[in-house]
ZAMI-849264 format. One record per residue: residue in three letters; x, y, z of N, C-alpha, C in turn. Coordinates in steps of 0.001 Angstrom, whole numbers, m for minus. Layout:
BEGIN
aa  n_u  n_v  n_w  ca_u  ca_v  ca_w  c_u  c_v  c_w
ALA  X  Y  Z  X  Y  Z  X  Y  Z .
...
This chain:
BEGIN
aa  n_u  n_v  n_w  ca_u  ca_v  ca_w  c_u  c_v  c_w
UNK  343388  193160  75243  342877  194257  74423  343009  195550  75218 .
UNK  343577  196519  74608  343899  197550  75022  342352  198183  75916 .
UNK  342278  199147  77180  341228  199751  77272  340545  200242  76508 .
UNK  340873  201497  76340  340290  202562  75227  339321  201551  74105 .
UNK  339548  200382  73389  339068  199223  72580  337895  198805  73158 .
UNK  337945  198608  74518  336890  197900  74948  335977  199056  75655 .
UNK  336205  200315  75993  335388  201493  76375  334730  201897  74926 .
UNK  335205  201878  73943  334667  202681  72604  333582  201030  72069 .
UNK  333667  200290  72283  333092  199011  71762  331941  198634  73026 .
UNK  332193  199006  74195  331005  199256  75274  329918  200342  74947 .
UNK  330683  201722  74749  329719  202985  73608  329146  202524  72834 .
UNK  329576  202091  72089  329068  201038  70288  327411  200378  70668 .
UNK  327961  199252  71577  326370  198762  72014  325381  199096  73158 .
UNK  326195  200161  73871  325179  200598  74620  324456  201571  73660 .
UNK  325226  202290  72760  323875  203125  71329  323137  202361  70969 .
UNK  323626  201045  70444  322479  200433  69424  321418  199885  70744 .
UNK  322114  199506  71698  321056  198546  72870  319480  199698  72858 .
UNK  319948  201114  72804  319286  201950  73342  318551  202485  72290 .
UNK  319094  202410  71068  318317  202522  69672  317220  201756  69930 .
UNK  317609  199969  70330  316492  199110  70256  315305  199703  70927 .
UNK  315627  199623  72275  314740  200545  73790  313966  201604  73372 .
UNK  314113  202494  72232  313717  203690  71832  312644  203037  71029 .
UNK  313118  201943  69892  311993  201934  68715  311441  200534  69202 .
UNK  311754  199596  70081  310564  198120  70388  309254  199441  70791 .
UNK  309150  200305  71973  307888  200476  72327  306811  201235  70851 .
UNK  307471  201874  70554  306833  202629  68927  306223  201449  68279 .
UNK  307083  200248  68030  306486  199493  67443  304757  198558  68188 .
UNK  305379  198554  69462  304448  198260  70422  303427  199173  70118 .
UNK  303474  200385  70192  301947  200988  69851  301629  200919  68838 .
UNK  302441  200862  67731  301598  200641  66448  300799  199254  66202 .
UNK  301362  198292  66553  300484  196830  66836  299347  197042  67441 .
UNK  299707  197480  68488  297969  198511  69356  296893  199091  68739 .
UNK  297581  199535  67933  297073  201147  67014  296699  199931  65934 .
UNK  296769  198931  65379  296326  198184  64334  295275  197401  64882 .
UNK  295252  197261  65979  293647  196418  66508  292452  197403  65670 .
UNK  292549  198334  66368  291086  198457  65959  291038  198900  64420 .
UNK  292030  198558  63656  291884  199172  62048  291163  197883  62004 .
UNK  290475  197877  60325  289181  196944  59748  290099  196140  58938 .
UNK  289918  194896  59000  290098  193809  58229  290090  193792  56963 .
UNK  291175  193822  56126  292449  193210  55940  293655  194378  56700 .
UNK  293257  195387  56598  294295  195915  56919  295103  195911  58531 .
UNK  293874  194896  59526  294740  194634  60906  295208  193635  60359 .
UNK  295101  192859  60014  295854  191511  59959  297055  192035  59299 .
UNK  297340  192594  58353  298243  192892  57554  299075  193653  58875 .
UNK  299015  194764  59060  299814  195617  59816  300269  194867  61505 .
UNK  299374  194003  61603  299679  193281  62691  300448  192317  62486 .
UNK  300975  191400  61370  301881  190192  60986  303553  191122  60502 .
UNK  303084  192470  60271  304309  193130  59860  304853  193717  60706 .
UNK  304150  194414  61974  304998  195099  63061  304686  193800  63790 .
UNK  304810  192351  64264  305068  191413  64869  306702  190793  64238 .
UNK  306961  190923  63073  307702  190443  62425  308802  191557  62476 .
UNK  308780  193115  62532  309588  194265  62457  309882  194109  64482 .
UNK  309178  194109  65254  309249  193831  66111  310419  192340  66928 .
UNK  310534  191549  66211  310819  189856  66385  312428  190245  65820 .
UNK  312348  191230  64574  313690  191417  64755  314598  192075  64901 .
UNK  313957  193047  65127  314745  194361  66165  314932  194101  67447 .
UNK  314170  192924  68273  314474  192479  69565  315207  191536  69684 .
UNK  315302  190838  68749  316804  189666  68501  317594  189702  67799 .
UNK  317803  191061  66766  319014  190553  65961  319831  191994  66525 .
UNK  319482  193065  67519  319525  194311  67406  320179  194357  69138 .
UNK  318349  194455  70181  318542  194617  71128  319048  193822  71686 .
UNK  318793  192479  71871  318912  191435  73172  320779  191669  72401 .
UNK  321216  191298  71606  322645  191229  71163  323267  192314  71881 .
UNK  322754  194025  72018  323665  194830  71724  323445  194927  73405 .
UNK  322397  194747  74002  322372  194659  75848  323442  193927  75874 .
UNK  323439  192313  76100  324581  191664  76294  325673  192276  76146 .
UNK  325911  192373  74586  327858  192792  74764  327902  194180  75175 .
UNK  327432  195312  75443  327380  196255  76301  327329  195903  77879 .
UNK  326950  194822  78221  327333  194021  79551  328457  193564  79868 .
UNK  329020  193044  78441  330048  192055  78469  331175  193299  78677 .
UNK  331295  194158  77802  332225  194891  77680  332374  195975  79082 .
UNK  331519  196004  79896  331331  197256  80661  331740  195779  82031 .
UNK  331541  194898  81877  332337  193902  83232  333577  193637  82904 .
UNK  334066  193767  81631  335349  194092  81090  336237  195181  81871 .
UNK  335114  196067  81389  335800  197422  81962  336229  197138  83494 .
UNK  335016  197069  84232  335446  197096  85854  336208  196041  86180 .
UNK  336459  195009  85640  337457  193910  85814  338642  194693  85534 .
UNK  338639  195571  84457  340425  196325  84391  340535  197089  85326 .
UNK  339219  197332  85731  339348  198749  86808  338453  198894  87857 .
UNK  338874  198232  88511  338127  197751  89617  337649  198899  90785 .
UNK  338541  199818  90113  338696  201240  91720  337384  201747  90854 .
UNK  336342  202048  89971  335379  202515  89314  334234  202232  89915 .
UNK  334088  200611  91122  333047  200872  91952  333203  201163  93673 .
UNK  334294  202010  93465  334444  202749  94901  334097  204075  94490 .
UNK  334287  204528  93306  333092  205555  92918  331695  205911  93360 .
UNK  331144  207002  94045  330295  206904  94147  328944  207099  92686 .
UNK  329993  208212  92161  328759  208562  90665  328756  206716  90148 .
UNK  329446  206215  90386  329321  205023  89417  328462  204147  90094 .
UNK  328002  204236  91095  327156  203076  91730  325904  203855  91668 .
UNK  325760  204886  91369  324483  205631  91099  324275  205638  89861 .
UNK  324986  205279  88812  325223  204768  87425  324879  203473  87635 .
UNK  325395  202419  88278  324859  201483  88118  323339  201041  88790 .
UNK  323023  201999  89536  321947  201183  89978  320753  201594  88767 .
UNK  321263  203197  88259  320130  203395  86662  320698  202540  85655 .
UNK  321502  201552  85384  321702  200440  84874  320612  199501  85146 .
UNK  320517  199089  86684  319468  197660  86689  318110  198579  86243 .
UNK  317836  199767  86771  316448  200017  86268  316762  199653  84805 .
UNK  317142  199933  84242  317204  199881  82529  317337  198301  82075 .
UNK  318100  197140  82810  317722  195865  83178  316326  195555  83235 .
UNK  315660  195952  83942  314287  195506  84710  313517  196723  83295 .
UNK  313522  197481  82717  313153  198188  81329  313093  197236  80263 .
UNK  314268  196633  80417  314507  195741  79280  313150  194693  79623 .
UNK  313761  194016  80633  312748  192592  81198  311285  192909  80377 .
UNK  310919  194106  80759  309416  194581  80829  308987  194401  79354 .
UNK  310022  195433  78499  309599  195499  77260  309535  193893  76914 .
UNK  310073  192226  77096  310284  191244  76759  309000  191069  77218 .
UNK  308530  191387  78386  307084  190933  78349  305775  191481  77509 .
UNK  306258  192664  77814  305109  193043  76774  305318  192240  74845 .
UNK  306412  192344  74823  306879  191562  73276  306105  190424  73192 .
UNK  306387  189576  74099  305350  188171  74058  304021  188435  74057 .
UNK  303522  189455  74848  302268  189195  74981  301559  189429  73813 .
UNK  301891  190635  73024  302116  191002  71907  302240  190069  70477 .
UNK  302962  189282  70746  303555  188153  69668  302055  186979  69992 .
UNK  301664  186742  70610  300219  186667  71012  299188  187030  70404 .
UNK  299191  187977  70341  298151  188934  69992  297470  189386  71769 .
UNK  297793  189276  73009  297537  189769  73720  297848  191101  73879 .
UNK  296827  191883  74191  296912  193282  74445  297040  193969  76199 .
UNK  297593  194197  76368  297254  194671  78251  297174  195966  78266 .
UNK  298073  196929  77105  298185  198203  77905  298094  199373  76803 .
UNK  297308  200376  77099  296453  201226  76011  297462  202320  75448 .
UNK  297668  202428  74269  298379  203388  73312  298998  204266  74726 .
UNK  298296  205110  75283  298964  206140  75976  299527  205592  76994 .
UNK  299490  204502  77545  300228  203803  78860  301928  203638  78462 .
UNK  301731  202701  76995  302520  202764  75976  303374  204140  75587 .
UNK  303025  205010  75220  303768  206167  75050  304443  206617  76430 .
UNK  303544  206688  77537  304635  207050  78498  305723  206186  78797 .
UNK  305248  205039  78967  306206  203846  79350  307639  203867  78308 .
UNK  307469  204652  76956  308157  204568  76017  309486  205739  76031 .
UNK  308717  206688  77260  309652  207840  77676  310850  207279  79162 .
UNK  310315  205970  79845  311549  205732  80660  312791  205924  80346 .
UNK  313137  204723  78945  314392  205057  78923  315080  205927  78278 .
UNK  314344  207104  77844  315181  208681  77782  315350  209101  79394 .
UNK  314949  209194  80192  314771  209541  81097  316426  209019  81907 .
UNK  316188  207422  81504  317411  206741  81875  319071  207091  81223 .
UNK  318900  207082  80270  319759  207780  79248  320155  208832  79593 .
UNK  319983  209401  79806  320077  211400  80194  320641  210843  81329 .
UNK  320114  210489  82816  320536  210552  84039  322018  209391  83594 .
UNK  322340  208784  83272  323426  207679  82671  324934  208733  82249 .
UNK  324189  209348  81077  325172  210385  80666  325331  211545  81157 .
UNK  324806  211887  82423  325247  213221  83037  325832  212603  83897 .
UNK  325716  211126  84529  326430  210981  86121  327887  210566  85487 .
UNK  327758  209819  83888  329258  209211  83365  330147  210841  83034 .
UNK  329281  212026  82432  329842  212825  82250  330782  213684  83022 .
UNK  329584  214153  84378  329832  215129  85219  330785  214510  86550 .
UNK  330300  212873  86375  331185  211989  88044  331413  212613  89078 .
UNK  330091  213527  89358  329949  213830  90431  328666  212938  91289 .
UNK  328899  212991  92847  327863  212143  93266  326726  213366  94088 .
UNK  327805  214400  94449  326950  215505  94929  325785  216136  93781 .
UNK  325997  216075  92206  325235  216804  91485  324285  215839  90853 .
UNK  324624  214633  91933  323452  213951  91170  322445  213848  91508 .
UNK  322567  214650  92916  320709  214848  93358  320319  215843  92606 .
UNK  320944  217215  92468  320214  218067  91143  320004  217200  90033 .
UNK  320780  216361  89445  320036  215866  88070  319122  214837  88189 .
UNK  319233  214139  89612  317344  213595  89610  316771  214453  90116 .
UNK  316790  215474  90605  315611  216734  90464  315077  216950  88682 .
UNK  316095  216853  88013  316111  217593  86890  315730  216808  85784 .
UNK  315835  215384  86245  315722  214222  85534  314036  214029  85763 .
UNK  313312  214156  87293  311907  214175  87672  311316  215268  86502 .
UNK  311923  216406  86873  311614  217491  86073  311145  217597  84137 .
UNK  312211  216571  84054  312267  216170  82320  311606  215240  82058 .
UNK  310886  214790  82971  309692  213247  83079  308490  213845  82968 .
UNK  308358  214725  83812  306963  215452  84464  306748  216246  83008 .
UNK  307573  216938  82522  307602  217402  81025  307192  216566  79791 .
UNK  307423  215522  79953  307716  214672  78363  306086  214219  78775 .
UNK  305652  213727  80035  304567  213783  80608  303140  214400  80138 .
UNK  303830  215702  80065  302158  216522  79815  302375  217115  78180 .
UNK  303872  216522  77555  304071  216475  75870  302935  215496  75756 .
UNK  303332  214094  76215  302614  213257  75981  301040  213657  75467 .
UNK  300820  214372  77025  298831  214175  77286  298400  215676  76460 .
UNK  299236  216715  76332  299170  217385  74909  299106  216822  73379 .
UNK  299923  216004  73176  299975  215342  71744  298507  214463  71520 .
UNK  298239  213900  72511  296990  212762  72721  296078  213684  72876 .
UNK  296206  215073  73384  294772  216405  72887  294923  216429  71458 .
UNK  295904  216269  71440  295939  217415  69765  295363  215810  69042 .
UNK  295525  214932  68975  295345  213734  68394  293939  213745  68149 .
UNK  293108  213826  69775  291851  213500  69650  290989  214671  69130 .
UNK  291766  215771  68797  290707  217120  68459  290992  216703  66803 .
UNK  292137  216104  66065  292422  215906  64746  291020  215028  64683 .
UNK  291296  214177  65422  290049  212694  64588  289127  212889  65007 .
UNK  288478  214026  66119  287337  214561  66095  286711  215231  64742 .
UNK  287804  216344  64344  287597  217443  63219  287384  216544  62028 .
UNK  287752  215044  61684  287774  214045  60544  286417  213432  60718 .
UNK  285874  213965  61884  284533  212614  61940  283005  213931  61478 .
């Protein structure tokens, strides 16, 4: 199979892999966010984001990780000079973080599928900002393939964390002054 085939079909599922990554944790807080609603309506909202959850992580993510694996060991098998690169081994090592992202979200999924709870709406929302964080630093080191500018973009990447950060603990003000003003 021609390159270009297997680079545009590596793109393909690293989007959807990352679609998944974006919407499992959302769903994760809303399961959260359904504990403390009143009966019928947790049970209800809890059997439906367990079930919206169950298959966006198997028919979606776990699929589109893999062949975005498959296709990207493809790649370096055609082209092997890509890990004497340095941007690319700094690409790959925000690869395993996004590996070990994945892992995490699988645990929390189970615990979840459970009905075990461990970690509170806002732990959840930040945790839900890693892999933008990952994403961004991914596509500036594939973009720019520089290894020198990639200490500015984890400056810049810290920078866009520390931001989404105090979005976060802003939105969770504005949240708690709404359902204050309702009570």
């Amino acid at each position: 199979m021609d390159f270009l085939y297997v680079k545009a079909l590596h793109i393909i599922f690293v989007v959807t892999w990352f679609a998944g990554l974006f919407y499992i944790p959302r769903l994760f807080i809303y399961q959260t966010e359904a504990e403390t609603k009143l009966e019928p309506a947790k049970s209800i909202l809890q059997t439906q984001f367990k079930l919206m959850s169950k298959r966006l992580w198997y028919i979606i993510t776990w699929p589109s990780a893999i062949l975005a694996s498959v296709f990207a060991f493809w790649m370096l098998y055609e082209n092997p000079y890509y890990l004497e690169e340095p941007w690319m081994l700094v690409k790959l090592a925000f690869v395993l973080a996004l590996y070990f992202y994945h892992g995490f979200c699988q645990y929390i999924y189970k615990n979840l599928q459970k009905d075990i709870i461990k970690y509170s709406t806002f732990s959840l929302r930040i945790f839900n900002e890693i892999s933008t964080i990952i994403l961004f630093a991914v596509v500036f080191l594939v973009t720019l393939k520089s290894a020198i500018n990639w200490i500015w973009g984890v400056v810049g990447i810290i920078l866009f964390g520390l931001l989404m950060m105090l979005g976060i603990k802003l939105y969770k003000k504005m949240r708690e002054k709404k359902s204050w003003e309702k009570k």
